[in-house]
C-alpha positions in Angstrom: 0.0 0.0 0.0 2.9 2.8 1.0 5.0 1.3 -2.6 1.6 1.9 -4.3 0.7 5.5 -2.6 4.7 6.8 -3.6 4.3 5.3 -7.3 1.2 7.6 -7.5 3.5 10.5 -5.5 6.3 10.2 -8.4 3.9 9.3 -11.0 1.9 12.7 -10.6 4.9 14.9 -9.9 6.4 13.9 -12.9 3.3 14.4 -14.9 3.1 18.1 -13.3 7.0 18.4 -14.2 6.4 17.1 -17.7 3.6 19.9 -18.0 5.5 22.5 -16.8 8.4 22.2 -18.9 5.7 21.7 -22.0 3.9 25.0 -20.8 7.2 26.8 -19.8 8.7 26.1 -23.8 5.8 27.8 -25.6 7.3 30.7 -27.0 6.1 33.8 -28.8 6.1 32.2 -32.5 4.2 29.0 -31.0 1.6 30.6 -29.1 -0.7 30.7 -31.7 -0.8 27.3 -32.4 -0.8 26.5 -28.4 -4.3 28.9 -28.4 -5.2 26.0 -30.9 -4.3 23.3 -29.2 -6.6 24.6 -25.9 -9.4 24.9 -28.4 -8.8 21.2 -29.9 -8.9 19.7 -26.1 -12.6 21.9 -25.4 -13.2 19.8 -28.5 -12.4 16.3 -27.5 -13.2 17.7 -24.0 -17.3 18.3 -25.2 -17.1 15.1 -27.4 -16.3 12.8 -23.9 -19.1 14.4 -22.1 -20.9 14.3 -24.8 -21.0 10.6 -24.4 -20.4 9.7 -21.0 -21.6 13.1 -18.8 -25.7 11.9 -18.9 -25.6 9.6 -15.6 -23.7 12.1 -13.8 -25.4 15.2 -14.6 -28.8 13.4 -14.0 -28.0 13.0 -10.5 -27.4 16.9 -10.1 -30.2 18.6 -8.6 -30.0 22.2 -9.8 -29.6 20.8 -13.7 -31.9 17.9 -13.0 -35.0 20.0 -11.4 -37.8 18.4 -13.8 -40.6 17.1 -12.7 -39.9 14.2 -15.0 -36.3 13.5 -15.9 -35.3 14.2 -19.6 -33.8 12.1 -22.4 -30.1 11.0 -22.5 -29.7 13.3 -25.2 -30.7 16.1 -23.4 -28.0 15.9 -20.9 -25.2 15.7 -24.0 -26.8 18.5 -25.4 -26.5 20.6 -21.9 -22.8 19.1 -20.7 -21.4 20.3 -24.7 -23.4 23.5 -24.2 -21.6 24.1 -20.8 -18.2 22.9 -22.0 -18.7 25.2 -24.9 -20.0 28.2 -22.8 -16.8 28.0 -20.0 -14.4 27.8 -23.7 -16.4 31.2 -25.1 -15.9 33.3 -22.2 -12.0 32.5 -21.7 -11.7 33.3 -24.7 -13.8 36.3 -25.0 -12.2 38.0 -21.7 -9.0 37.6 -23.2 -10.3 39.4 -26.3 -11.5 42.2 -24.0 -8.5 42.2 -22.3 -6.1 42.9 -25.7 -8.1 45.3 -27.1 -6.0 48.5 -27.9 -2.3 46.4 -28.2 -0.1 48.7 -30.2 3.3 47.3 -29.5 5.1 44.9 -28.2 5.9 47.3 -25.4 2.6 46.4 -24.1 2.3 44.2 -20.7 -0.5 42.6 -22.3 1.7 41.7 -25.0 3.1 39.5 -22.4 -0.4 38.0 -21.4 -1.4 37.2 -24.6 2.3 34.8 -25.4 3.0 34.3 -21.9 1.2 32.9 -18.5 0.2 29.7 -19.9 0.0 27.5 -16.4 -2.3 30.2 -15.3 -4.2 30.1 -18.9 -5.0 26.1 -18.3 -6.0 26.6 -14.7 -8.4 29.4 -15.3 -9.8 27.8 -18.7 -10.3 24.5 -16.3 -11.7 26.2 -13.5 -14.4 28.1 -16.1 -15.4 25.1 -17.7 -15.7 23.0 -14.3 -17.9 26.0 -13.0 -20.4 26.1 -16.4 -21.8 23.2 -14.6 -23.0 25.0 -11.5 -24.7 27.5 -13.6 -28.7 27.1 -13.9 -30.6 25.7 -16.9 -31.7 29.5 -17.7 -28.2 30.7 -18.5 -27.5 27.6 -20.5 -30.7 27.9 -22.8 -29.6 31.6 -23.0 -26.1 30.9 -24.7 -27.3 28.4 -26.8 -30.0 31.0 -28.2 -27.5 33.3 -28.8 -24.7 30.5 -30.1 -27.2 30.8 -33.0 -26.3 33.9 -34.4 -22.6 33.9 -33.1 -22.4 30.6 -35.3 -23.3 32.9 -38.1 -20.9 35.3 -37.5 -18.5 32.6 -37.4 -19.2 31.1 -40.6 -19.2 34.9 -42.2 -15.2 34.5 -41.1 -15.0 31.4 -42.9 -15.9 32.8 -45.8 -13.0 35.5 -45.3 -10.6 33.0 -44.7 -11.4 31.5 -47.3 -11.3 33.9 -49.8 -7.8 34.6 -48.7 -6.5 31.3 -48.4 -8.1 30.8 -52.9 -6.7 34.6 -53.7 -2.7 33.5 -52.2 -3.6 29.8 -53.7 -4.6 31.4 -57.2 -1.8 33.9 -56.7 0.9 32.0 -56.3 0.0 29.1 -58.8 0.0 32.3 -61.6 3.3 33.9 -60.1 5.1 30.4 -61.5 4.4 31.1 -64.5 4.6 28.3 -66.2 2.1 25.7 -68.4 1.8 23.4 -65.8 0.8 25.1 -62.9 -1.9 26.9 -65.7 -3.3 23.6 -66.9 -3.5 22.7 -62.8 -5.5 25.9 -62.0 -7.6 24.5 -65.3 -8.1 21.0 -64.1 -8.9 22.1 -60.2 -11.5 24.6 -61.2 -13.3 22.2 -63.9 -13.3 19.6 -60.7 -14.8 22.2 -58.0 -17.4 22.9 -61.3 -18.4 19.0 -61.8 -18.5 18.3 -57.6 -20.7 21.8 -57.6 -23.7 21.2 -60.5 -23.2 17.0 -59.3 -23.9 18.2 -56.0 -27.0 19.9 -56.7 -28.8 17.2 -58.5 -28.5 15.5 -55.5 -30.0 18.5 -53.7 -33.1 17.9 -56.0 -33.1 14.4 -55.7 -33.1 14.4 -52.1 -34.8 17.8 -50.8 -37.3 18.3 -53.7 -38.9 14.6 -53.7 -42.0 13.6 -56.1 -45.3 14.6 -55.2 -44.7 17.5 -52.8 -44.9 21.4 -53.2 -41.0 22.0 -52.2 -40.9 25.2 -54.1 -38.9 27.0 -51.0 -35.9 24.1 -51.7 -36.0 24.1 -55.4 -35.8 28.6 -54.7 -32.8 27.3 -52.6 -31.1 25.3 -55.3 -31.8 27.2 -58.2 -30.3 30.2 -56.5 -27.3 28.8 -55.7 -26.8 27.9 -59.3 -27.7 31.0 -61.3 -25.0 32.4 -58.1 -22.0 29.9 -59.4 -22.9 31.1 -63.0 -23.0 34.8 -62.1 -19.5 33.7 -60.6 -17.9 32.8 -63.7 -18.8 35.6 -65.6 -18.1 38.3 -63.3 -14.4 36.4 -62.5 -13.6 36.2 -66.7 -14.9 39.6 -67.8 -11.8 41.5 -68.9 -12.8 44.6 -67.3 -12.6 42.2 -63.8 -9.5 40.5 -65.0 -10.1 37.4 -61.8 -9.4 34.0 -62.3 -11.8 30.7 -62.6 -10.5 28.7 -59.5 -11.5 31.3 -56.8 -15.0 31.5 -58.7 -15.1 27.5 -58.5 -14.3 26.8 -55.4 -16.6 29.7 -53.6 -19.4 28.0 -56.0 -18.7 24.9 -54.6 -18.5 25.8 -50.8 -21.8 28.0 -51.8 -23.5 24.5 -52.6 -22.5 22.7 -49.4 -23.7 25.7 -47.4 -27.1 25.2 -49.0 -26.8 20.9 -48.5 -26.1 22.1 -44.7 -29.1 24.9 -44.4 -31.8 21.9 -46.5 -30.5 19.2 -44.1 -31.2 21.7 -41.4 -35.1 21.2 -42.4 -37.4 19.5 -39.3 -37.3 16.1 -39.8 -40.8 15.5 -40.7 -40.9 18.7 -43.0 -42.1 16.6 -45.9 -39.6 17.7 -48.4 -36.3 16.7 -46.2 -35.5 13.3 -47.7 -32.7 12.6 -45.5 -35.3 12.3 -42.3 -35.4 8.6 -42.8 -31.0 8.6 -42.7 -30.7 11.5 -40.5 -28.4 9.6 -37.9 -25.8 9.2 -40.9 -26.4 12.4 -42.4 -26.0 14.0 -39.2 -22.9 12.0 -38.5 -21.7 13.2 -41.9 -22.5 16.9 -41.1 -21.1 16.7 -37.8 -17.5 15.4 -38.9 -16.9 17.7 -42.5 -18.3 21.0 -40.1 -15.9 20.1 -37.2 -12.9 19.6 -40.1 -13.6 23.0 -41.5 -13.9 24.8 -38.3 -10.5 23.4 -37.2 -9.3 24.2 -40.5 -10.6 27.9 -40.3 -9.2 28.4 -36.9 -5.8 26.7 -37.3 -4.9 28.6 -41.0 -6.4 32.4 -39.0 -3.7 31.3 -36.3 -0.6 30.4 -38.7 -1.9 33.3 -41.1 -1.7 35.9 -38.0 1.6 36.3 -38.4 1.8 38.3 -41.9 0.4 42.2 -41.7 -1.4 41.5 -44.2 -4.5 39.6 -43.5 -7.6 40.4 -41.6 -6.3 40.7 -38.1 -3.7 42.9 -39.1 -4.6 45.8 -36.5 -5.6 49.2 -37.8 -2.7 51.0 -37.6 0.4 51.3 -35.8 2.4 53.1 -33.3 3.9 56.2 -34.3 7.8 56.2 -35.2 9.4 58.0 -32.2 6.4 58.7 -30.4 8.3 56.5 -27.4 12.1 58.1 -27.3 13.4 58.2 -23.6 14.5 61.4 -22.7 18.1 60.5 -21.7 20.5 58.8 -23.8 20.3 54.6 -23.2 22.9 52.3 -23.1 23.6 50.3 -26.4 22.2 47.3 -25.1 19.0 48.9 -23.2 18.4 50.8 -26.6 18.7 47.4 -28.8 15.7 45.8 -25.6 13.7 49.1 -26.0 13.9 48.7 -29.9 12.8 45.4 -29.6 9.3 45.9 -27.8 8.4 49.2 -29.0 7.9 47.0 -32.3 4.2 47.4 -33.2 2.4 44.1 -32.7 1.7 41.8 -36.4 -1.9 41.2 -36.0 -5.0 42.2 -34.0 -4.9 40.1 -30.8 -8.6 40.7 -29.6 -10.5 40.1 -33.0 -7.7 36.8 -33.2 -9.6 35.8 -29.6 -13.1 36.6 -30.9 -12.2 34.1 -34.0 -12.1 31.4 -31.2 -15.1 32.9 -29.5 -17.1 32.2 -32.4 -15.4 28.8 -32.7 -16.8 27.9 -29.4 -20.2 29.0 -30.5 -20.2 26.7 -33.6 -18.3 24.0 -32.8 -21.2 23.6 -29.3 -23.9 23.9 -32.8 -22.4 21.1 -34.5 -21.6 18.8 -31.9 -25.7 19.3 -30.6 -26.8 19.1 -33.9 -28.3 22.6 -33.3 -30.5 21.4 -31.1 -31.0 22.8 -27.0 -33.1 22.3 -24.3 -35.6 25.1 -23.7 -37.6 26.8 -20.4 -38.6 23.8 -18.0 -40.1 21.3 -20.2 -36.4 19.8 -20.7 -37.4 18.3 -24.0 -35.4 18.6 -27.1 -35.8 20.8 -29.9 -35.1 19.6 -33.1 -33.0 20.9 -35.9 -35.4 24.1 -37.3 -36.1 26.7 -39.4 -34.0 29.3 -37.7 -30.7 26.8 -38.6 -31.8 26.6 -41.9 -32.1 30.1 -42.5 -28.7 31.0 -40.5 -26.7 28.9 -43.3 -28.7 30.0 -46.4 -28.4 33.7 -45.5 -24.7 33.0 -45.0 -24.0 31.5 -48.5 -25.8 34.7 -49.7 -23.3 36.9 -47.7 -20.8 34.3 -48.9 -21.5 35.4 -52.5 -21.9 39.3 -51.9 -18.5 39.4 -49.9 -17.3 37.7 -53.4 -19.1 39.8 -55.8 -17.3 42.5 -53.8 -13.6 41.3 -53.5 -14.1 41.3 -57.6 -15.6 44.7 -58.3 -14.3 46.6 -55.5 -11.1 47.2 -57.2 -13.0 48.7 -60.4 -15.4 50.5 -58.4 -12.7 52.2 -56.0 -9.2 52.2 -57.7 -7.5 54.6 -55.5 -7.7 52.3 -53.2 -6.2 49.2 -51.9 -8.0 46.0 -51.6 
């Protein structure tokens, strides 16, 4: 028993040296990608409550408070939710707290790349305390999630109309035949996967025999969009390229897939209700792919002044001079943090914010508890119309990146 009790002793003080050292060599350059790893463990962290919180959380009196005890899936849908919730505000107080970081000068420069121990411990102690909170807040955030999960998706698009632009870019800067037949061949695939995906969408959302005139709208519009993509991109007073039109056509049609499946499940023109546990798994695992995606390339993609979360403007040259003379070595150190900082810390926090918003929509299905019944709600029309209205926005914020240029050319876009 005392051989067993100091094997636990060592076994856990070299598990909190181990994490230490790990925490203590996460420098400036890695931060970013240590901000994703805390978001990929609230991921796997809502995905194992997800399937083994229920038992335990029925037992808890101040979740538990029906008069007759919920479903199983009620209780995943509240422990993600909470998980989510504890991951949003971390997150969002440390976007509150970098607003207005010029320079690296800053103390809060320091916070933001620094203080990891104390990062885990307070993101722990948030997420361990979401489950003391009452129904009522609960049903609150995941109201809200809603729209934030809208917002987020509206970045997504951003992102990705950077990451095509630097793709399409830098395929053209080679310069030579094969990297032109390559942009050919990619765009004529993201073509054939969009109009093959949308005869599905007829097949499956627009069956035989029922007025479905609101999905056909759905599809149709999507289509005449991917066409009106094409021609805008290859008119010569435009002078854009075919594989950014393609491949925001083709993201335009899965936003529209994700907004039909969306539908109630006995809406009589969703004809996925009868597989909606694959469909749904199928959902789930591409949207959690592309969220990780989005929020891993706006972390590596931080670093250059030139995408979104570059900040505003910088710090004036000389604004900071000391008014004696400095040492060689103190002037080289004061050089070094009066840099201004590369990209806007707080919108790089809201990013995750609205990460934590989505990612809690996907993993619930979109679905909540609501007021004291403590039944489910299924997936509704307010999902549906969160995703089609952001492949519209997804198409304007394209139309725009295209004629912007023309319309203002004084300007840089």
């Amino acid at each position: 028993m005392w051989a067993a009790s100091c094997l636990a002793s060592c076994c856990a003080a070299c598990a909190c040296d181990a994490c230490r050292s790990a925490v203590s060599g996460i420098s400036r350059r890695s931060a970013r990608i240590a901000y994703c790893g805390l978001f990929a463990l609230s991921l796997i962290v809502s995905w194992i409550l997800r399937e083994v919180a229920a038992p335990l959380m029925e037992k808890l009196p101040w979740i538990n408070h029906f008069h007759k005890t919920p479903s199983r899936e009620w209780f995943e849908t509240d422990a993600v939710l909470r998980v989510s919730l504890g991951n949003f505000l971390f997150f969002t107080i440390l976007s509150i707290l970098m607003v207005g970081v010029k320079n690296q000068k800053d103390p809060r420069d320091s916070l933001h790349h620094g203080g990891w121990m104390m990062k885990i411990i307070s993101w722990c102690l948030l997420v361990i305390f979401m489950f003391f909170l009452p129904n009522e807040i609960v049903s609150f955030y995941e109201s809200i999630s809603k729209f934030g999960s809208g917002l987020f998706l509206l970045v997504q698009v951003v992102l990705l109309l950077d990451f095509v632009h630097r793709w399409n870019d830098t395929w053209v800067g080679y310069d030579e035949q094969f990297w032109y037949v390559a942009l050919l061949v990619v765009s004529l695939v993201c073509y054939v996967l969009t109009f093959g995906f949308s005869g599905l969408l007829f097949h499956w959302f627009t069956p035989s025999g029922q007025d479905c005139g609101l999905n056909t709208f759905f599809i149709v519009m999507t289509l005449i969009l991917a066409f009106i993509f094409a021609v805008v991109a290859l008119h010569p007073a435009v002078g854009g390229s075919i594989l950014p039109a393609s491949v925001i056509s083709l993201y335009c049609m899965y936003l529209c897939y994700s907004g039909l499946s969306s539908e109630p499940r006995d809406y009589e023109c969703n004809g996925l209700h009868r597989h909606s546990k694959a469909v749904s798994t199928g959902s789930l695992t591409l949207g959690l792919i592309t969220t990780v995606l989005s929020v891993v390339y706006s972390a590596v993609r931080a670093g250059s002044s030139t995408t979104l979360l570059s900040p505003p403007s910088s710090p004036r040259a000389g604004g900071g001079k000391p008014l004696l003379p400095m040492d060689k070595a103190d002037e080289v150190e004061e050089k070094e943090k009066a840099k201004p900082v590369t990209y806007s810390y707080a919108f790089f926090h809201i990013i995750f914010s609205l990460a934590s918003m989505y990612s809690a929509m996907l993993l619930t299905g979109w679905s909540t508890s609501v007021g004291e019944s403590g039944k489910l709600v299924d997936v509704g029309w307010p999902s549906v119309w969160v995703r089609i209205l952001t492949g519209w926005a997804t198409a304007a914020l394209y139309m725009w990146s295209l004629v912007a240029p023309i319309l203002f050319p004084d300007r840089e876009f």
